[in-house]
N, C-alpha and C positions, 0 to 999 in steps of 0.2 A: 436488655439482652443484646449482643453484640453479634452483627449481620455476619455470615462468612465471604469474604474474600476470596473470586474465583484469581486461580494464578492463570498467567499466561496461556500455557497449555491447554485450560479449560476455556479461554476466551475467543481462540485462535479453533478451537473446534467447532464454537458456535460460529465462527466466519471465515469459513474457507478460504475466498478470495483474498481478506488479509494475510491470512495464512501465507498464501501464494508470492505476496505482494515480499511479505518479509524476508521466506526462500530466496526469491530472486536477489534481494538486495543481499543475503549470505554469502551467495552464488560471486555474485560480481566483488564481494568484497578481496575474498579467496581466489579469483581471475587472476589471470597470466596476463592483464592489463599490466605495458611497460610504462605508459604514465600519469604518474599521482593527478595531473591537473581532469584526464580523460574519466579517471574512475570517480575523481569528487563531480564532475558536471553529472557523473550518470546515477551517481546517491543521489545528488540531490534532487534529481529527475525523479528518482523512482520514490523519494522518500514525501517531497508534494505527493506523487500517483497515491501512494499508499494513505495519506492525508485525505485525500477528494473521496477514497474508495469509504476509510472510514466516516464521513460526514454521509457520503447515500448510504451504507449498511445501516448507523444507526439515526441519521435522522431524514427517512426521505423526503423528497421536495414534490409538493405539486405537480402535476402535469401542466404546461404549458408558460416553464417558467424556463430557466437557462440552463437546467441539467441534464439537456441533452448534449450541450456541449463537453461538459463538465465529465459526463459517463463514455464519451468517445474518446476523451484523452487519456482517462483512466485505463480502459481496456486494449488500450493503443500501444501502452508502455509497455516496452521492453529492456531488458539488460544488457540491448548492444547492437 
């Protein structure tokens, strides 16, 4: 029997913060940024941030290992 496939939508509800994480990067794509090299450094900012968010959402780490750092950088990003 063949498992169902949540879509995006459905994935994106179970994790807000990805949620969030993908908006911004919408947001900035769509910006009145005037240069292409400004907006590539700030995807690729946000698109790592959005990477680290999904590695603690779905696989958390330990206490007392290095994702403390890991989780300040994440919640630090911004789109500007």
């Amino acid at each position: 029997m063949p498992t169902k496939t949540n879509t995006l939508e459905e994935h994106l509800v179970s994790h807000p913060e990805l949620k969030q994480h993908l908006l911004k990067l919408f947001e900035l794509a769509e910006s009145d940024i005037d240069s292409a090299d400004r907006i590539e450094e700030l995807m690729v900012e946000g698109i790592k941030a959005f990477g680290r968010q999904a590695i603690q959402d779905w696989a958390p780490i330990p206490h007392g290992n290095s994702a403390g750092a890991a989780g300040a950088a994440v919640s630090g990003w911004r789109s500007g």
